[in-house]
C-alpha positions as CSV (number, residue, x, y, z in Angstrom):
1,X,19.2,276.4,94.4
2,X,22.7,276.1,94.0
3,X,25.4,274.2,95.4
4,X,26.8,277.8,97.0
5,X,23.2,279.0,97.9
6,X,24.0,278.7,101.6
7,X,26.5,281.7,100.7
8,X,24.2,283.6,99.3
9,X,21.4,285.1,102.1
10,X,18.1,286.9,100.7
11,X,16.6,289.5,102.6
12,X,13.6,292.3,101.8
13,X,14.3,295.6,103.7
14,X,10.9,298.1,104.5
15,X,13.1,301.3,104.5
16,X,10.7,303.2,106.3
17,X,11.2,307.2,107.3
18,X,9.9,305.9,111.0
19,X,10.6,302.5,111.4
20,X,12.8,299.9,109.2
21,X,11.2,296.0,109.1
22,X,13.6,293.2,107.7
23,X,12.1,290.1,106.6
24,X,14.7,286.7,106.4
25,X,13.9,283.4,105.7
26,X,9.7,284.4,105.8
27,X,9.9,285.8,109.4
28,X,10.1,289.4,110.5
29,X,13.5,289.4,112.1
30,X,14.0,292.9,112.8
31,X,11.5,295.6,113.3
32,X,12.9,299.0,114.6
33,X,12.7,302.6,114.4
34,X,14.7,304.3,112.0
35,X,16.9,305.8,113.6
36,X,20.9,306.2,114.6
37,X,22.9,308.0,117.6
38,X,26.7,308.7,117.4
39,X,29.1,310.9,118.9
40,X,29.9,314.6,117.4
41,X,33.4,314.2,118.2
42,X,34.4,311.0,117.0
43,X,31.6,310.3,114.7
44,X,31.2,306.4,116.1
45,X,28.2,305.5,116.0
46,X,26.6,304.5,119.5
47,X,22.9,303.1,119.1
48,X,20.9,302.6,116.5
49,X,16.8,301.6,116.4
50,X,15.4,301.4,119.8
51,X,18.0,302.3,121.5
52,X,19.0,305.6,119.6
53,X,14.8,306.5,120.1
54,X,15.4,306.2,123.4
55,X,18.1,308.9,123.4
56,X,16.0,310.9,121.1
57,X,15.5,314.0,122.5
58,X,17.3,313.6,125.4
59,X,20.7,314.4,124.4
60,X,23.6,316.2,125.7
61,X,25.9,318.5,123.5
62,X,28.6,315.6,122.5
63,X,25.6,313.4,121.1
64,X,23.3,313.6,118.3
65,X,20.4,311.2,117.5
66,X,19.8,311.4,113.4
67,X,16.4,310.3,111.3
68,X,18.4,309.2,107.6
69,X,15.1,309.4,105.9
70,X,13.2,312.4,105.6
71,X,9.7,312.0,103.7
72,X,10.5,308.4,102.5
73,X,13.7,309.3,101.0
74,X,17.6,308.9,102.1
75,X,18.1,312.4,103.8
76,X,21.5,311.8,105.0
77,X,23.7,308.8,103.2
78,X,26.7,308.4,105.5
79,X,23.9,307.5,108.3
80,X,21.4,305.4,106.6
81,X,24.2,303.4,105.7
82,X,25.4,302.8,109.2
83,X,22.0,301.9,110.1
84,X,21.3,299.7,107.5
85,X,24.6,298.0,108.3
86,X,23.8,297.7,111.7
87,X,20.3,296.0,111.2
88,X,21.6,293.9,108.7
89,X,23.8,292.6,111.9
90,X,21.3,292.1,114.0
91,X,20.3,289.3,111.6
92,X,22.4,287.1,113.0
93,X,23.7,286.5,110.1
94,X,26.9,284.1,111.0
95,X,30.5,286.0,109.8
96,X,31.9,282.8,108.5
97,X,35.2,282.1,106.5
98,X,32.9,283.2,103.6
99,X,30.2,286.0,104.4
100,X,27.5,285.3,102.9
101,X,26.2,287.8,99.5
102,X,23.3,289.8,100.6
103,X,20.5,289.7,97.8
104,X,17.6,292.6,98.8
105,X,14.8,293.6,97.3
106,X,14.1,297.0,99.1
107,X,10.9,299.5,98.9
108,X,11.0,302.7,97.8
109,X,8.1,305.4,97.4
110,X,6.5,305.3,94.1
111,X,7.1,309.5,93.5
112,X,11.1,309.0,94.2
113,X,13.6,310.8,91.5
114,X,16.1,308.6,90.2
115,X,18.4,310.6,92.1
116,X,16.8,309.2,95.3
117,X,16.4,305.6,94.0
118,X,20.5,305.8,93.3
119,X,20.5,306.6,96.9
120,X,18.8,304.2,98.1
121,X,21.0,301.6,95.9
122,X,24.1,303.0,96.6
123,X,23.7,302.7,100.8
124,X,22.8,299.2,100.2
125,X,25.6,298.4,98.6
126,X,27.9,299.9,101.1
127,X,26.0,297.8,103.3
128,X,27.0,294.6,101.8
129,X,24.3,294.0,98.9
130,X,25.5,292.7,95.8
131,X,22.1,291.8,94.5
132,X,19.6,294.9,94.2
133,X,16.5,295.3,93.4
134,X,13.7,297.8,94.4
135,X,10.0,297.5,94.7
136,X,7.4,300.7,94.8
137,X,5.6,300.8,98.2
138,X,2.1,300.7,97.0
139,X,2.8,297.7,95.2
140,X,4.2,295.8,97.9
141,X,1.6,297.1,100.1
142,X,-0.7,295.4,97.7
143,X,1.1,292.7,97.6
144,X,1.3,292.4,101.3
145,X,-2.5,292.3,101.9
146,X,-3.2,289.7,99.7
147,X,-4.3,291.0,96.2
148,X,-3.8,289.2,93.8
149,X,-1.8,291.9,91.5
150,X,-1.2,290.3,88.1
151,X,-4.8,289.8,87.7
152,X,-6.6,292.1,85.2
153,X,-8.7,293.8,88.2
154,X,-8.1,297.3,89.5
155,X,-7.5,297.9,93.0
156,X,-7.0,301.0,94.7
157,X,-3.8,301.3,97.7
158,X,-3.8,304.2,100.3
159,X,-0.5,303.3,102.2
160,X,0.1,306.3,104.6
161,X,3.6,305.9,106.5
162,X,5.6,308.4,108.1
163,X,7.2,310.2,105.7
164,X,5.0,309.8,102.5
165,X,1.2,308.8,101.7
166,X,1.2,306.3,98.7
167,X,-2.1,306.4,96.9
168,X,-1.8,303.7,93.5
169,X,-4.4,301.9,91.1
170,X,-3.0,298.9,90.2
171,X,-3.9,296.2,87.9
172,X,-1.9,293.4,85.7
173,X,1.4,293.9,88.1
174,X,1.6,297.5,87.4
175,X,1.0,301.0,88.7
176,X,-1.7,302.5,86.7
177,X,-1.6,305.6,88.2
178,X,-0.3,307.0,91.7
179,X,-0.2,310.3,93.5
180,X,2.8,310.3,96.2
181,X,2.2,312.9,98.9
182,X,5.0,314.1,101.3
183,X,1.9,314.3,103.5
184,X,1.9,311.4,106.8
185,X,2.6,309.9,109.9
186,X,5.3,313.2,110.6
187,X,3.3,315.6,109.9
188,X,0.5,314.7,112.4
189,X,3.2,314.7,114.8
190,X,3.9,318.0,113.6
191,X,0.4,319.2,114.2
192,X,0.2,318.4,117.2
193,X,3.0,319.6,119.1
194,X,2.2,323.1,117.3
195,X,-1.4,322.4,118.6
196,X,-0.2,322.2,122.2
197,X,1.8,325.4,121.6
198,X,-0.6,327.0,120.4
199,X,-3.6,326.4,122.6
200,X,-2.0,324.8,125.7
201,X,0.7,326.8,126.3
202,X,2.7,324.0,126.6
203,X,5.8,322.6,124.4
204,X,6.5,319.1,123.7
205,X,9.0,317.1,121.9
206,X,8.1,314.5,118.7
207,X,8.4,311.5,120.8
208,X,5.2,312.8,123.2
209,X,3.6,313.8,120.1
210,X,4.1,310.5,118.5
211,X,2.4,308.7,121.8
212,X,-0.6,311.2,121.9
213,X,-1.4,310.2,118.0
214,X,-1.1,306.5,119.5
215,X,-3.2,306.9,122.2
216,X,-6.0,309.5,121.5
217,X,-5.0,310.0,117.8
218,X,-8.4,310.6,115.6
219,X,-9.8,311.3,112.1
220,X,-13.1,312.3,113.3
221,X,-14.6,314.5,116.3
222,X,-17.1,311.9,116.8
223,X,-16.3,308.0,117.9
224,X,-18.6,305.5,118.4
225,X,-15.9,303.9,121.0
226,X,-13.9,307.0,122.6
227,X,-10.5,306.7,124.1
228,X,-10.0,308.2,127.7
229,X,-8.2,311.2,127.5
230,X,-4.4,310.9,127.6
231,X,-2.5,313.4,130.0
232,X,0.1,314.8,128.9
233,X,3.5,316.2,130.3
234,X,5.8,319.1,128.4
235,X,7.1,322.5,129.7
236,X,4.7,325.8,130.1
237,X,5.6,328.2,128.0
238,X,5.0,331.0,130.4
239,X,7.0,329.5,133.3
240,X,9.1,327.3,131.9
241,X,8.2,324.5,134.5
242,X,6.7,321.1,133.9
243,X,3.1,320.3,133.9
244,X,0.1,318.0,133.2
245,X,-2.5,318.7,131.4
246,X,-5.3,316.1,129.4
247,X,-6.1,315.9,125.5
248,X,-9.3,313.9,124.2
249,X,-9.6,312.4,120.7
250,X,-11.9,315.3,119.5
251,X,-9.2,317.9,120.1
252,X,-6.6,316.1,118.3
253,X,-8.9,315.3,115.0
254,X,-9.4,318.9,115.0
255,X,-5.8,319.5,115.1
256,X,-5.3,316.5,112.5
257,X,-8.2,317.4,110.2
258,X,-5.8,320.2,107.7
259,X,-3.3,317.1,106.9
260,X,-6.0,314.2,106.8
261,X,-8.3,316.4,104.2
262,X,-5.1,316.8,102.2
263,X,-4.7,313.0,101.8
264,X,-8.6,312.8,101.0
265,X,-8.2,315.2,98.0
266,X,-5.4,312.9,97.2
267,X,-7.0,310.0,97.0
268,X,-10.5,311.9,94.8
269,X,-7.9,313.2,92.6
270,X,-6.1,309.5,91.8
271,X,-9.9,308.2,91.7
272,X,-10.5,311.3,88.8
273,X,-7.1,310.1,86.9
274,X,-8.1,306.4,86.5
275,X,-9.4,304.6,83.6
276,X,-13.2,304.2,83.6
277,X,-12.5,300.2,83.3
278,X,-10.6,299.9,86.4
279,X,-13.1,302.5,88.4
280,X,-15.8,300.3,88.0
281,X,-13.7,297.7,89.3
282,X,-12.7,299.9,92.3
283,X,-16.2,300.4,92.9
284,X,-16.3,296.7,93.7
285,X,-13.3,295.9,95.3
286,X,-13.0,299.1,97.2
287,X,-10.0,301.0,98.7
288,X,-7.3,299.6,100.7
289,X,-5.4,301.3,103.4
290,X,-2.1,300.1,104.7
291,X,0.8,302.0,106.7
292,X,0.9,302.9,110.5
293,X,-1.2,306.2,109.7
294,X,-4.0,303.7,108.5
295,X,-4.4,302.7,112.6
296,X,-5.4,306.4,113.0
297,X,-9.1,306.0,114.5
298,X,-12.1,306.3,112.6
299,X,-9.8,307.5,109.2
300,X,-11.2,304.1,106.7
301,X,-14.7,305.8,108.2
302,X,-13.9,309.5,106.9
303,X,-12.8,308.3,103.5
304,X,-15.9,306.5,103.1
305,X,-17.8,309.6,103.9
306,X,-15.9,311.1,101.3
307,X,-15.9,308.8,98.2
308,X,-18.7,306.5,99.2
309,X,-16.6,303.6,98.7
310,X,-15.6,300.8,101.1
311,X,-12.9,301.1,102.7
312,X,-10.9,297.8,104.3
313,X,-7.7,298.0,106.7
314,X,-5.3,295.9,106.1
315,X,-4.6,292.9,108.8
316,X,-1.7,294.0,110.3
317,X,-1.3,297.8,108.4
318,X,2.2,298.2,109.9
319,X,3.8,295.3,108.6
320,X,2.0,295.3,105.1
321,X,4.9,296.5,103.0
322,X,7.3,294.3,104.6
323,X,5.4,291.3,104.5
324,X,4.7,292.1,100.4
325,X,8.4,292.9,99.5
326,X,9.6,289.4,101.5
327,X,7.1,287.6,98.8
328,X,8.1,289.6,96.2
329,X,11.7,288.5,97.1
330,X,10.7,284.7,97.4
331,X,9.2,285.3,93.7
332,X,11.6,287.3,92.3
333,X,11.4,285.9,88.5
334,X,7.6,285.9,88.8
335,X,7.3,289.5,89.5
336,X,9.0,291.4,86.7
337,X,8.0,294.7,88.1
338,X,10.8,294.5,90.6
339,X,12.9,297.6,89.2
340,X,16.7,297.0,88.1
Protein backbone atom coordinates (compact mmCIF):
# COMPACT_ATOMS: atom_id res chain seq x y z
CA UNK A 1 0.00 0.00 0.00
CA UNK A 2 1.05 3.32 -0.62
CA UNK A 3 1.58 6.37 1.14
CA UNK A 4 -1.74 7.92 -0.81
CA UNK A 5 -3.69 4.49 -0.49
CA UNK A 6 -6.15 6.17 1.78
CA UNK A 7 -7.11 8.21 -1.49
CA UNK A 8 -7.54 5.55 -3.39
CA UNK A 9 -11.04 3.44 -2.31
CA UNK A 10 -11.57 -0.18 -3.90
CA UNK A 11 -14.92 -1.39 -4.46
CA UNK A 12 -16.46 -4.64 -6.56
CA UNK A 13 -20.01 -3.68 -8.08
CA UNK A 14 -22.65 -6.98 -8.90
CA UNK A 15 -24.34 -4.93 -11.73
CA UNK A 16 -27.29 -6.96 -11.61
CA UNK A 17 -30.59 -6.44 -14.16
CA UNK A 18 -32.66 -6.82 -10.68
CA UNK A 19 -30.70 -5.86 -7.92
CA UNK A 20 -27.07 -4.16 -7.71
CA UNK A 21 -24.66 -5.50 -4.49
CA UNK A 22 -21.54 -3.34 -3.60
CA UNK A 23 -18.87 -4.91 -1.65
CA UNK A 24 -16.22 -2.20 0.36
CA UNK A 25 -13.72 -3.01 2.55
CA UNK A 26 -15.05 -7.11 2.62
CA UNK A 27 -18.60 -6.18 3.70
CA UNK A 28 -21.75 -5.96 1.63
CA UNK A 29 -22.43 -2.25 2.03
CA UNK A 30 -25.18 -1.81 -0.33
CA UNK A 31 -27.61 -4.25 -1.60
CA UNK A 32 -30.61 -2.73 -3.69
CA UNK A 33 -32.74 -3.23 -6.54
CA UNK A 34 -31.73 -1.86 -9.74
CA UNK A 35 -33.62 0.56 -10.24
CA UNK A 36 -34.01 4.66 -10.64
CA UNK A 37 -37.17 7.13 -10.48
CA UNK A 38 -37.00 10.75 -11.87
CA UNK A 39 -39.24 13.36 -13.06
CA UNK A 40 -40.26 13.62 -16.93
CA UNK A 41 -40.19 17.25 -16.76
CA UNK A 42 -37.09 18.13 -15.26
CA UNK A 43 -35.29 14.89 -15.62
CA UNK A 44 -33.85 15.02 -11.69
CA UNK A 45 -33.65 12.07 -10.48
CA UNK A 46 -35.86 11.35 -7.30
CA UNK A 47 -35.16 7.73 -5.85
CA UNK A 48 -33.21 5.28 -6.72
CA UNK A 49 -33.05 1.30 -5.23
CA UNK A 50 -35.70 0.66 -2.75
CA UNK A 51 -37.16 3.56 -2.81
CA UNK A 52 -37.66 3.89 -6.74
CA UNK A 53 -39.29 -0.06 -6.36
CA UNK A 54 -41.48 1.21 -4.23
CA UNK A 55 -42.83 3.74 -6.73
CA UNK A 56 -42.72 1.12 -9.35
CA UNK A 57 -45.76 0.72 -10.80
CA UNK A 58 -47.43 3.14 -8.93
CA UNK A 59 -46.75 6.23 -10.80
CA UNK A 60 -48.51 9.28 -11.93
CA UNK A 61 -47.96 10.87 -15.51
CA UNK A 62 -44.99 13.41 -14.28
CA UNK A 63 -42.93 10.28 -12.97
CA UNK A 64 -41.27 7.43 -14.44
CA UNK A 65 -39.52 4.59 -12.63
CA UNK A 66 -36.65 3.07 -15.14
CA UNK A 67 -34.80 -0.66 -15.01
CA UNK A 68 -31.05 0.55 -16.78
CA UNK A 69 -30.35 -3.12 -17.42
CA UNK A 70 -32.27 -5.15 -19.56
CA UNK A 71 -31.16 -8.94 -19.77
CA UNK A 72 -27.78 -8.32 -17.90
CA UNK A 73 -26.81 -5.54 -20.13
CA UNK A 74 -26.86 -1.52 -19.85
CA UNK A 75 -30.25 -0.75 -21.57
CA UNK A 76 -30.35 2.79 -20.96
CA UNK A 77 -26.71 4.70 -20.20
CA UNK A 78 -27.80 8.20 -18.94
CA UNK A 79 -29.72 6.06 -16.05
CA UNK A 80 -27.45 3.36 -15.10
CA UNK A 81 -25.05 6.04 -14.59
CA UNK A 82 -27.16 8.00 -12.20
CA UNK A 83 -27.72 4.90 -10.31
CA UNK A 84 -24.52 3.82 -10.13
CA UNK A 85 -23.56 7.26 -8.89
CA UNK A 86 -26.02 7.29 -6.44
CA UNK A 87 -25.04 3.81 -4.87
CA UNK A 88 -21.66 4.68 -4.98
CA UNK A 89 -22.84 7.55 -2.41
CA UNK A 90 -24.55 5.58 -0.30
CA UNK A 91 -21.08 4.21 0.57
CA UNK A 92 -20.38 6.74 2.66
CA UNK A 93 -17.64 7.34 1.17
CA UNK A 94 -16.28 10.82 2.95
CA UNK A 95 -16.13 13.90 0.19
CA UNK A 96 -12.91 15.18 1.52
CA UNK A 97 -10.48 17.97 0.20
CA UNK A 98 -9.32 15.01 -2.04
CA UNK A 99 -12.09 12.48 -3.17
CA UNK A 100 -10.86 9.49 -3.05
CA UNK A 101 -10.08 7.40 -6.81
CA UNK A 102 -12.60 4.70 -7.18
CA UNK A 103 -10.84 1.35 -8.33
CA UNK A 104 -13.87 -1.39 -9.43
CA UNK A 105 -13.74 -4.47 -10.55
CA UNK A 106 -17.39 -4.99 -11.92
CA UNK A 107 -19.26 -8.30 -13.39
CA UNK A 108 -20.54 -8.57 -16.59
CA UNK A 109 -22.37 -11.56 -18.33
CA UNK A 110 -20.05 -13.93 -20.03
CA UNK A 111 -22.22 -13.67 -23.67
CA UNK A 112 -21.82 -9.56 -23.68
CA UNK A 113 -20.58 -7.86 -27.08
CA UNK A 114 -17.85 -5.54 -26.74
CA UNK A 115 -20.25 -3.00 -27.42
CA UNK A 116 -22.03 -3.79 -24.09
CA UNK A 117 -18.75 -4.27 -22.05
CA UNK A 118 -17.82 -0.50 -23.41
CA UNK A 119 -21.03 0.29 -21.80
CA UNK A 120 -20.61 -0.95 -18.98
CA UNK A 121 -17.03 0.79 -18.70
CA UNK A 122 -17.98 3.95 -19.85
CA UNK A 123 -20.96 4.43 -16.97
CA UNK A 124 -18.43 3.65 -14.53
CA UNK A 125 -16.35 6.02 -15.41
CA UNK A 126 -18.87 8.80 -15.47
CA UNK A 127 -19.46 7.53 -12.11
CA UNK A 128 -16.14 8.30 -10.77
CA UNK A 129 -13.94 5.03 -11.62
CA UNK A 130 -10.53 5.59 -12.72
CA UNK A 131 -9.46 2.04 -12.26
CA UNK A 132 -11.62 -0.57 -14.37
CA UNK A 133 -11.70 -3.79 -14.55
CA UNK A 134 -14.50 -6.48 -15.39
CA UNK A 135 -15.01 -9.92 -14.27
CA UNK A 136 -17.49 -12.67 -16.21
CA UNK A 137 -20.37 -13.62 -13.92
CA UNK A 138 -19.89 -17.27 -13.92
CA UNK A 139 -16.49 -16.91 -12.80
CA UNK A 140 -17.14 -14.85 -9.95
CA UNK A 141 -20.00 -16.95 -9.10
CA UNK A 142 -17.37 -19.62 -8.88
CA UNK A 143 -15.33 -17.78 -7.28
CA UNK A 144 -17.91 -16.72 -4.76
CA UNK A 145 -18.86 -20.29 -3.63
CA UNK A 146 -15.64 -21.28 -2.89
CA UNK A 147 -13.93 -23.26 -5.82
CA UNK A 148 -10.87 -23.15 -6.06
CA UNK A 149 -10.66 -21.83 -9.85
CA UNK A 150 -7.00 -21.97 -10.85
CA UNK A 151 -6.83 -25.51 -10.13
CA UNK A 152 -6.65 -27.99 -13.05
CA UNK A 153 -10.30 -29.39 -12.15
CA UNK A 154 -13.44 -28.72 -14.14
CA UNK A 155 -16.40 -27.44 -12.52
CA UNK A 156 -19.61 -26.63 -13.88
CA UNK A 157 -21.60 -22.90 -12.88
CA UNK A 158 -25.42 -22.50 -13.45
CA UNK A 159 -25.86 -18.81 -12.22
CA UNK A 160 -29.47 -17.87 -13.09
CA UNK A 161 -30.21 -13.95 -12.31
CA UNK A 162 -32.64 -11.77 -13.58
CA UNK A 163 -31.88 -10.82 -16.74
CA UNK A 164 -29.48 -13.70 -18.01
CA UNK A 165 -28.76 -17.49 -17.07
CA UNK A 166 -24.90 -18.06 -17.00
CA UNK A 167 -24.00 -21.70 -17.57
CA UNK A 168 -19.74 -22.05 -17.68
CA UNK A 169 -17.10 -24.98 -17.35
CA UNK A 170 -14.27 -23.70 -15.84
CA UNK A 171 -10.96 -24.93 -15.03
CA UNK A 172 -7.27 -23.30 -14.58
CA UNK A 173 -8.94 -19.58 -14.06
CA UNK A 174 -10.64 -19.73 -17.25
CA UNK A 175 -13.99 -20.23 -19.06
CA UNK A 176 -13.79 -23.40 -20.93
CA UNK A 177 -16.91 -23.13 -22.43
CA UNK A 178 -20.22 -21.12 -21.60
CA UNK A 179 -23.75 -20.74 -22.99
CA UNK A 180 -25.38 -17.29 -21.88
CA UNK A 181 -29.07 -17.39 -22.09
CA UNK A 182 -31.34 -14.18 -22.00
CA UNK A 183 -33.53 -16.75 -20.27
CA UNK A 184 -34.19 -15.87 -16.04
CA UNK A 185 -35.44 -14.41 -13.09
CA UNK A 186 -37.73 -11.82 -15.64
CA UNK A 187 -39.04 -14.03 -17.53
CA UNK A 188 -40.67 -16.11 -14.86
CA UNK A 189 -42.10 -13.00 -13.80
CA UNK A 190 -43.21 -12.72 -17.20
CA UNK A 191 -44.98 -16.06 -17.18
CA UNK A 192 -46.73 -15.55 -14.61
CA UNK A 193 -48.58 -12.39 -14.87
CA UNK A 194 -49.54 -13.81 -18.59
CA UNK A 195 -50.57 -17.01 -16.50
CA UNK A 196 -52.99 -15.01 -14.39
CA UNK A 197 -54.36 -13.35 -17.55
CA UNK A 198 -54.73 -16.03 -19.09
CA UNK A 199 -56.49 -18.43 -16.73
CA UNK A 200 -57.56 -16.09 -13.87
CA UNK A 201 -58.89 -13.48 -15.49
CA UNK A 202 -57.03 -11.32 -13.55
CA UNK A 203 -54.13 -8.67 -14.41
CA UNK A 204 -51.23 -8.02 -12.32
CA UNK A 205 -48.22 -5.84 -12.33
CA UNK A 206 -44.21 -7.33 -12.15
CA UNK A 207 -43.88 -6.40 -8.62
CA UNK A 208 -46.95 -9.02 -7.58
CA UNK A 209 -45.46 -11.33 -9.95
CA UNK A 210 -42.13 -11.04 -8.51
CA UNK A 211 -43.67 -11.88 -4.78
CA UNK A 212 -45.74 -14.96 -6.08
CA UNK A 213 -42.32 -16.54 -7.55
CA UNK A 214 -41.03 -15.74 -3.91
CA UNK A 215 -43.61 -17.21 -2.14
CA UNK A 216 -45.12 -20.14 -4.08
CA UNK A 217 -42.51 -20.05 -6.91
CA UNK A 218 -41.72 -23.87 -8.06
CA UNK A 219 -39.74 -26.07 -10.58
CA UNK A 220 -41.77 -29.02 -10.00
CA UNK A 221 -45.57 -29.92 -9.53
CA UNK A 222 -44.73 -32.15 -6.81
CA UNK A 223 -42.87 -30.90 -3.34
CA UNK A 224 -41.99 -33.00 -0.68
CA UNK A 225 -42.54 -29.63 1.64
CA UNK A 226 -45.46 -27.50 -0.02
CA UNK A 227 -45.92 -23.84 0.57
CA UNK A 228 -49.53 -22.61 1.49
CA UNK A 229 -51.06 -21.11 -1.23
CA UNK A 230 -50.38 -17.34 -1.64
CA UNK A 231 -53.53 -15.06 -2.46
CA UNK A 232 -53.31 -12.85 -4.65
CA UNK A 233 -54.74 -9.33 -5.41
CA UNK A 234 -54.86 -7.59 -9.21
CA UNK A 235 -57.83 -6.27 -11.34
CA UNK A 236 -60.55 -8.61 -13.12
CA UNK A 237 -60.41 -8.34 -16.45
CA UNK A 238 -64.05 -8.53 -16.98
CA UNK A 239 -65.06 -5.91 -14.38
CA UNK A 240 -62.31 -4.03 -13.97
CA UNK A 241 -62.57 -4.17 -10.03
CA UNK A 242 -60.14 -5.67 -7.55
CA UNK A 243 -60.08 -9.08 -6.30
CA UNK A 244 -58.56 -12.08 -4.45
CA UNK A 245 -58.06 -15.06 -5.60
CA UNK A 246 -55.23 -18.02 -4.29
CA UNK A 247 -52.30 -19.67 -6.49
CA UNK A 248 -50.46 -23.02 -5.16
CA UNK A 249 -46.87 -23.99 -6.11
CA UNK A 250 -48.17 -26.64 -8.61
CA UNK A 251 -49.93 -24.02 -10.73
CA UNK A 252 -47.02 -21.83 -10.95
CA UNK A 253 -44.38 -24.72 -11.96
CA UNK A 254 -46.72 -25.42 -14.61
CA UNK A 255 -46.66 -21.93 -15.66
CA UNK A 256 -42.75 -21.82 -15.10
CA UNK A 257 -41.98 -25.20 -16.75
CA UNK A 258 -41.54 -23.57 -20.81
CA UNK A 259 -38.64 -21.18 -19.31
CA UNK A 260 -37.08 -23.72 -16.77
CA UNK A 261 -36.86 -26.64 -19.60
CA UNK A 262 -35.13 -23.91 -21.70
CA UNK A 263 -32.33 -23.51 -19.19
CA UNK A 264 -32.14 -27.47 -18.79
CA UNK A 265 -31.41 -27.81 -22.55
CA UNK A 266 -28.89 -25.18 -21.82
CA UNK A 267 -27.18 -26.60 -19.40
CA UNK A 268 -27.15 -30.57 -21.58
CA UNK A 269 -25.97 -28.58 -24.36
CA UNK A 270 -22.76 -26.84 -22.35
CA UNK A 271 -22.33 -30.58 -20.73
CA UNK A 272 -22.23 -31.91 -24.86
CA UNK A 273 -19.52 -28.96 -25.67
CA UNK A 274 -17.06 -29.88 -22.91
CA UNK A 275 -13.87 -31.62 -23.06
CA UNK A 276 -14.14 -35.30 -22.08
CA UNK A 277 -11.25 -34.55 -19.34
CA UNK A 278 -13.13 -31.97 -17.55
CA UNK A 279 -16.73 -34.07 -17.87
CA UNK A 280 -15.30 -36.74 -15.96
CA UNK A 281 -14.34 -34.28 -13.51
CA UNK A 282 -17.87 -32.74 -13.49
CA UNK A 283 -19.18 -36.05 -12.90
CA UNK A 284 -17.38 -35.72 -9.62
CA UNK A 285 -17.68 -32.44 -8.55
CA UNK A 286 -21.14 -31.85 -9.84
CA UNK A 287 -23.01 -28.72 -10.93
CA UNK A 288 -23.29 -25.60 -9.08
CA UNK A 289 -26.16 -23.23 -9.10
CA UNK A 290 -25.90 -19.69 -7.94
CA UNK A 291 -28.22 -16.45 -8.63
CA UNK A 292 -31.61 -15.59 -7.07
CA UNK A 293 -33.43 -17.96 -9.71
CA UNK A 294 -31.29 -20.84 -8.01
CA UNK A 295 -33.85 -20.22 -4.63
CA UNK A 296 -36.65 -21.37 -7.04
CA UNK A 297 -38.09 -24.62 -5.13
CA UNK A 298 -37.20 -27.89 -5.95
CA UNK A 299 -35.11 -26.48 -9.42
CA UNK A 300 -31.25 -28.30 -8.15
CA UNK A 301 -33.91 -31.46 -7.90
CA UNK A 302 -35.27 -31.08 -11.65
CA UNK A 303 -31.70 -30.70 -13.03
CA UNK A 304 -30.67 -33.75 -11.33
CA UNK A 305 -33.59 -35.59 -12.87
CA UNK A 306 -32.26 -34.38 -15.97
CA UNK A 307 -28.47 -34.96 -16.11
CA UNK A 308 -28.17 -37.31 -13.26
CA UNK A 309 -25.64 -35.27 -11.71
CA UNK A 310 -25.50 -33.65 -8.29
CA UNK A 311 -26.51 -30.65 -7.98
CA UNK A 312 -25.32 -28.18 -4.79
CA UNK A 313 -26.84 -24.52 -4.10
CA UNK A 314 -24.73 -22.19 -3.28
CA UNK A 315 -24.70 -20.84 0.52
CA UNK A 316 -26.07 -17.68 0.12
CA UNK A 317 -27.12 -17.88 -4.03
CA UNK A 318 -28.05 -14.20 -4.05
CA UNK A 319 -24.94 -12.77 -2.91
CA UNK A 320 -22.55 -15.32 -4.74
CA UNK A 321 -21.27 -13.07 -7.48
CA UNK A 322 -20.78 -10.22 -5.21
CA UNK A 323 -19.02 -12.00 -2.70
CA UNK A 324 -16.56 -13.54 -5.68
CA UNK A 325 -15.90 -10.22 -7.49
CA UNK A 326 -15.02 -8.47 -3.84
CA UNK A 327 -12.13 -11.36 -3.74
CA UNK A 328 -11.32 -11.06 -7.02
CA UNK A 329 -10.81 -7.36 -6.18
CA UNK A 330 -8.70 -8.09 -2.97
CA UNK A 331 -6.55 -10.37 -5.45
CA UNK A 332 -6.39 -8.48 -8.27
CA UNK A 333 -2.70 -9.38 -9.53
CA UNK A 334 -3.40 -13.05 -8.61
CA UNK A 335 -6.25 -13.33 -10.93
CA UNK A 336 -5.21 -12.42 -14.39
CA UNK A 337 -8.47 -13.28 -15.86
CA UNK A 338 -9.88 -9.96 -14.71
CA UNK A 339 -10.47 -8.37 -18.31
CA UNK A 340 -8.74 -4.86 -19.17
Amino acid sequence: MGLFSFLTKEIAIDLGTANTIIIHNDKVVVDEPSIVALERSTGKIIAVGKKAMMMHGKTHENIKTIRPLRDGVIADFQAAEYMIREMIKMIGIKNTLFPPALKMVICIPSGITEVEERAVKDSAEQAGAKEIKLIHEPMAAAIGIGIDVLEPTGNMIVDIGGGTSEIAVIALGGIVNNKSIRIAGDDFNVDIEEYMRKQHNITIGERTAERIKIEVGSALTELDNPPDDYPVHGRDMLTGIPKEIKVNYSEIASCLDKSISKIEAAVLNALENTPPELSADIYRTGIYLAGGGSLLRGLDKRIHQKTKLPVHVAEDPLRAVARGTGIALKNFDKFTFLIK
